[in-house]
N, C-alpha and C positions, 0 to 999 in steps of 0.2 A: 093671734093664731099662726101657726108653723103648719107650711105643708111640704112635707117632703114628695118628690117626686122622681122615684125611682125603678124605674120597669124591669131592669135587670136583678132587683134584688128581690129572691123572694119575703112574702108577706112575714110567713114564719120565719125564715131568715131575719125577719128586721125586726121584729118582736126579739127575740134573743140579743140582738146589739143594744136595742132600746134600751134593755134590762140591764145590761153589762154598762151601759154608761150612766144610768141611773142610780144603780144599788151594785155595781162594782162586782158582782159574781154571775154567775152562771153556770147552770148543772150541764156538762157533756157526754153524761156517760151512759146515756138515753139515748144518745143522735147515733144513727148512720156517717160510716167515712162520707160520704156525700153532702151530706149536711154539714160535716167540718168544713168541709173545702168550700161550700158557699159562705158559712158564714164569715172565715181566712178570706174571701173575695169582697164580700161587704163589707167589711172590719177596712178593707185597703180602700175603699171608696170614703169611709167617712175618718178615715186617718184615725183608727183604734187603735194604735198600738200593742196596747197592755192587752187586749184582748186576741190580737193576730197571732203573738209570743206563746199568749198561753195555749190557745188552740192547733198553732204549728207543735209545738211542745207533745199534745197530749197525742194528736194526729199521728206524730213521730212515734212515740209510743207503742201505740196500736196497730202500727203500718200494717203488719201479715191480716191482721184479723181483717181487716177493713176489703182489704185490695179481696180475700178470698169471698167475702162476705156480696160484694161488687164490683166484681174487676171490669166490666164495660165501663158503666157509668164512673167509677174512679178515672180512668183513662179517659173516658170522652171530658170531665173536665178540668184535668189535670192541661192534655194538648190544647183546648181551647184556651186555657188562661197559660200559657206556658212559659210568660216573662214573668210568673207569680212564682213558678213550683220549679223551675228549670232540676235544682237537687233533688226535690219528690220523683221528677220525671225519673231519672237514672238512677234513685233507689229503688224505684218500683221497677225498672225495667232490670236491673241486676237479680230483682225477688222472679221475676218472668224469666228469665236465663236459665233457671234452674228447675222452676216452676212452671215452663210453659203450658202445662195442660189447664192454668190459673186463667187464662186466656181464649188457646184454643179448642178448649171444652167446656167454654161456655155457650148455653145457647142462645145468648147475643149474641156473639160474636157478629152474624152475621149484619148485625146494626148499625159497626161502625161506619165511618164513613169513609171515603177513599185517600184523604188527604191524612188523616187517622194511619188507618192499614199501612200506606207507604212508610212511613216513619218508624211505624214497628218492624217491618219485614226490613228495614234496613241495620235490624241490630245483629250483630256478628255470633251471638254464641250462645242460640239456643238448645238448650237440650231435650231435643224432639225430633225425630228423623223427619226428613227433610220432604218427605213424599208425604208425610201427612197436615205439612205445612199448606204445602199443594192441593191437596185433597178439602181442606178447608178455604182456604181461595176460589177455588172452582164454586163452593155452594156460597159463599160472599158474592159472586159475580153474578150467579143464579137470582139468587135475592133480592137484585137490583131491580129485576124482573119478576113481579107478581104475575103474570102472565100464564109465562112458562109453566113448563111442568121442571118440579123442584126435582127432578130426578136425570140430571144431566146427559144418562143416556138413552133417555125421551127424547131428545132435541132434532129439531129439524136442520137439514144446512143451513137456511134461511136464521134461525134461531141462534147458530153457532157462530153464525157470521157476526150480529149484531153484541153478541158474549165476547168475541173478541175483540171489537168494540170498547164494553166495557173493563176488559181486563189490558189493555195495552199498556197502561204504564205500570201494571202491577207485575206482568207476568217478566220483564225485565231484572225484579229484585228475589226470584225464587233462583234458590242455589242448584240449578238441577247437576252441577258436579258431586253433590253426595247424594244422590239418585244410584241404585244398584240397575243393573240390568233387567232386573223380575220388577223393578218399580217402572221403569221407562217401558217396557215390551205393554204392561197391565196398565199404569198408571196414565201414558202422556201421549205411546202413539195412538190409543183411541180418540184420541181429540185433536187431533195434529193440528185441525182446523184452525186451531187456535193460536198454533205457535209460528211464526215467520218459516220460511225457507233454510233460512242461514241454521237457523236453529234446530229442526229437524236434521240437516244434514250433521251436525256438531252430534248432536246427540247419537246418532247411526255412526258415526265413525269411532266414538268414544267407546260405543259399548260391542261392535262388532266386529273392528280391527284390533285382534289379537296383538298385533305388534305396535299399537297404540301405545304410550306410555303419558296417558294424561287421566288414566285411570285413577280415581278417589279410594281410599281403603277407610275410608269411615263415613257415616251416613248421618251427620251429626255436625251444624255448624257450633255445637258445641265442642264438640274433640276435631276443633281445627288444630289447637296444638299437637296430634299425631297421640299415637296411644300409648302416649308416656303412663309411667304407672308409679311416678314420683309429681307431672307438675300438672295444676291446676289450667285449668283459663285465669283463676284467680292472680296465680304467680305469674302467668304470662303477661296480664298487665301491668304490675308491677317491673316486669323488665321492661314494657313497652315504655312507663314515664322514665326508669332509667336510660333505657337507649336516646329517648331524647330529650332528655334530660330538664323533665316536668315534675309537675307535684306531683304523691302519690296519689291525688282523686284524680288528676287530668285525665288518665285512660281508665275504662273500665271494662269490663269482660265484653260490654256491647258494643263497645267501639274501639278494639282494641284494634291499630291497622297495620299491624305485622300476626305472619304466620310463622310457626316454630314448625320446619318440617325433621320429623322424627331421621337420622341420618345412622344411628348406632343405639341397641340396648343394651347392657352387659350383666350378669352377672357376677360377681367376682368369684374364683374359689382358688384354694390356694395352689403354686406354681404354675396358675396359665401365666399366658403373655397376653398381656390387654391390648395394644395396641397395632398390630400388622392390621387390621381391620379397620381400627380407627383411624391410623393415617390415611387412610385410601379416604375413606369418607372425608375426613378433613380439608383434603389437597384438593376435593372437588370445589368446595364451600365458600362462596367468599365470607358474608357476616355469621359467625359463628356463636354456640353458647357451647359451654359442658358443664355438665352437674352432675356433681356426685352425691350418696346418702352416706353417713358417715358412717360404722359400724357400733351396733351396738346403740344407737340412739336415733330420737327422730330429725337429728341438724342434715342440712342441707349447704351446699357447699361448691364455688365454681368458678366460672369468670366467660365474658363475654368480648369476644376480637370483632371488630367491624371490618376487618382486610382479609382474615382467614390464614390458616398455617399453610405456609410452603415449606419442602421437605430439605430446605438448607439449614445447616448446620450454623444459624445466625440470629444475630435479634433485629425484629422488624418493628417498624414506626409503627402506632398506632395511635392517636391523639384521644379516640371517645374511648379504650377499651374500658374494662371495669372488671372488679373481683367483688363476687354476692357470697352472703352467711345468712342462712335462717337460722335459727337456734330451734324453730320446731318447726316443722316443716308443714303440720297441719295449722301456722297462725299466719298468713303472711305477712299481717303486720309487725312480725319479730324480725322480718329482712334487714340486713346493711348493704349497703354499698360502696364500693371504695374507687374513685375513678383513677385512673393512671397519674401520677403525676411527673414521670420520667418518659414521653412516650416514644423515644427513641431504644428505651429498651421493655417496651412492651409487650412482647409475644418473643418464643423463639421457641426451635425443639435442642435440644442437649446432645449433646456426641451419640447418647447409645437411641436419639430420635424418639426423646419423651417429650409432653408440650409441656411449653413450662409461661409461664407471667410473670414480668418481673425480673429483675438484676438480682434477687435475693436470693435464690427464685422464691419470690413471694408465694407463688402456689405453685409448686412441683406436682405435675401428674404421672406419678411412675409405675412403669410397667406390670411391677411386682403384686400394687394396691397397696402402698406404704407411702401413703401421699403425705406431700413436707411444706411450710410454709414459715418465710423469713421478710417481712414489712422491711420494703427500700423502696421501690418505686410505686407501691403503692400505699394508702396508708392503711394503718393498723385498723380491723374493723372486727377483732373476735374469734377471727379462724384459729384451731391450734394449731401451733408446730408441728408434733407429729399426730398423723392418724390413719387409720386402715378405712378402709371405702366396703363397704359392701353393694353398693351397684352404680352403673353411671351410666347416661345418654350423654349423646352428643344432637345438637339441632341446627339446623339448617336456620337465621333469620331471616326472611324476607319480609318486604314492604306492601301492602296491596297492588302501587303501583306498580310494583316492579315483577308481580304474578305472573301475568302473560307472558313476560318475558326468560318463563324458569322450566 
């Protein structure tokens, strides 16, 4: 006689491996995500293979349904096993980026646990304004407390005191920079209780001094890339592994840790002059991006300087820069990249002060929107020779670390 001894595995759970090492199949398509993801944990305890494979497999599959079906419990044991799912974690959290109310309107939410919550509120690019991010933390904090009255402007001082308490390492990772003024006046100073000093005064001087320039223009840690109306958070990651030049899974929308701040938008029409405006913005810039759309299609098109344009009539060193090509602009995975490989003639503007990349000039940005492209310094990656642009931004890159200091 065999007796297994396994407290961690449930009962049903281990009926289903049983079966699967016995008679080699098993029906999944009766189980709850949750049930996947137990039996992918007990399949790694008794070293199933063939059975992890197929179940990661069908799980894969299923992802949306599942996570909408039970997005707590997917997540509470997704994080608890999280040297199992580390990839599930960051597919599901890129399906939350877009779908945060998959989350936070559920009415568990409140259930998770605080070491949970942290982890999430630390992803960069949800699309949910930021005040209701907040608004759902407050009754999280509440819920800690059966107690209480679940209607937080019941609360006693006494009550508010022991809330802030519970919320001190949480209320550190809410973005109150995309907060509007009507969300901070309604949403935060009737709780002040709750927020530090340092922070109260931050917040009053952000939204009260007119001549403050640390003002937010979007309320959305998802359009931290600026309200570009060509690039994605998606594309933004994609340049973020380019910038440092990682694979394209190493960054993704939720940990993407540069900000693209919008610097120029243009439309093109014909006989303006594109650039008196964008030099000024450029000459401010140290890491810079520009993208164009190309005319008449959905390709994308640009290049990216880590030292930024000065308004000499010369070529400047650049060793990481790089020239990007999507062929469609809605796939990001149709991107090239092409990094310098002359990087002493990497960046310059031209006699009449057009930017240009390149000794060839591999991508000429000219005034006209008759933009030209000639592979020498960097390599051939797609771009045509000639083509008309019909729109272009120019961005600001910054690093998070280097935020406060911009």
């Amino acid at each position: 006689m065999f007796i297994f001894s396994k407290r961690n595995i449930d009962l049903q759970v281990f009926k289903i491996i049983l079966k699967f090492i016995y008679c080699g199949n098993v029906k999944l398509t009766d189980l709850q995500g949750s049930e996947i993801l137990k039996i992918i944990i007990g399949s790694e305890e008794f070293n199933v293979q063939q059975l992890i494979n197929y179940a990661k497999k069908f799980l894969n599959e299923n992802k949306l349904k599942f996570l909408v079906s039970q997005p707590i419990e997917i997540f509470k044991i997704i994080h608890k096993n999280s040297s199992l799912f580390t990839k599930l974690w960051d597919d599901y959290l890129e399906i939350i980026c877009v779908k945060p109310e998959i989350i936070f309107s559920s009415k568990k939410f409140p259930s998770i646990d605080e070491s949970l919550l942290k982890d999430l509120l630390k992803c960069k690019a949800y699309k949910i304004e930021e005040s209701k991010i907040w608004e759902n933390v407050l009754k999280w904090g509440i819920s800690k407390h059966p107690t209480f009255d679940q209607n937080i402007n019941n609360l006693n001082k006494e009550q508010l005191k022991i809330l802030k308490v519970t919320l001190n390492d949480i209320i550190p990772l809410i973005e109150f920079d995309y907060f509007d003024s009507t969300d901070v006046y309604q949403k935060v100073l009737p709780y002040k209780k709750l927020l530090s000093k340092d922070m109260i005064n931050y917040l009053l001087k952000k939204f009260l001094d007119k001549s403050n320039s640390i003002r937010c223009c979007h309320r959305t840690r998802y359009h931290k890339v600026s309200p570009s109306i060509m690039l994605t958070p998606y594309h933004c990651a994609v340049f973020a592994n380019w910038i440092d030049k990682e694979s394209n899974s190493h960054y993704k929308i939720h940990n993407n840790p540069y900000k693209f701040k919008l610097l120029i938008s243009k439309h093109v029409d014909k006989g303006m002059n594109l650039f008196p405006v964008f030099q000024s913005a450029l000459s401010r810039a140290k890491a810079t991006l520009i993208v164009a759309r190309i005319k008449d299609s959905d390709k994308l098109v640009g290049g990216y300087n880590p030292n930024g344009f000065s308004r000499q009539k010369s070529n400047k060193f650049a060793r990481d820069s790089f020239l990007f090509y999507f062929g469609d602009k809605d796939e990001v995975k149709s991107g090239r990249c092409g990094y310098v490989s002359q990087p002493e003639n990497a960046v310059y503007y031209n006699e009449r002060l057009e930017p240009a990349f390149g000794n060839g000039p591999d991508l000429l940005c000219k005034n006209d929107g008759n933009w030209t492209s000639k592979p020498t310094s960097y390599p051939s990656i797609g771009i045509p020779s000639n083509f008309e642009i019909l729109h272009y931004e120019a961005f600001q890159v910054i690093k998070d670390c280097e935020i406060s200091n911009v």
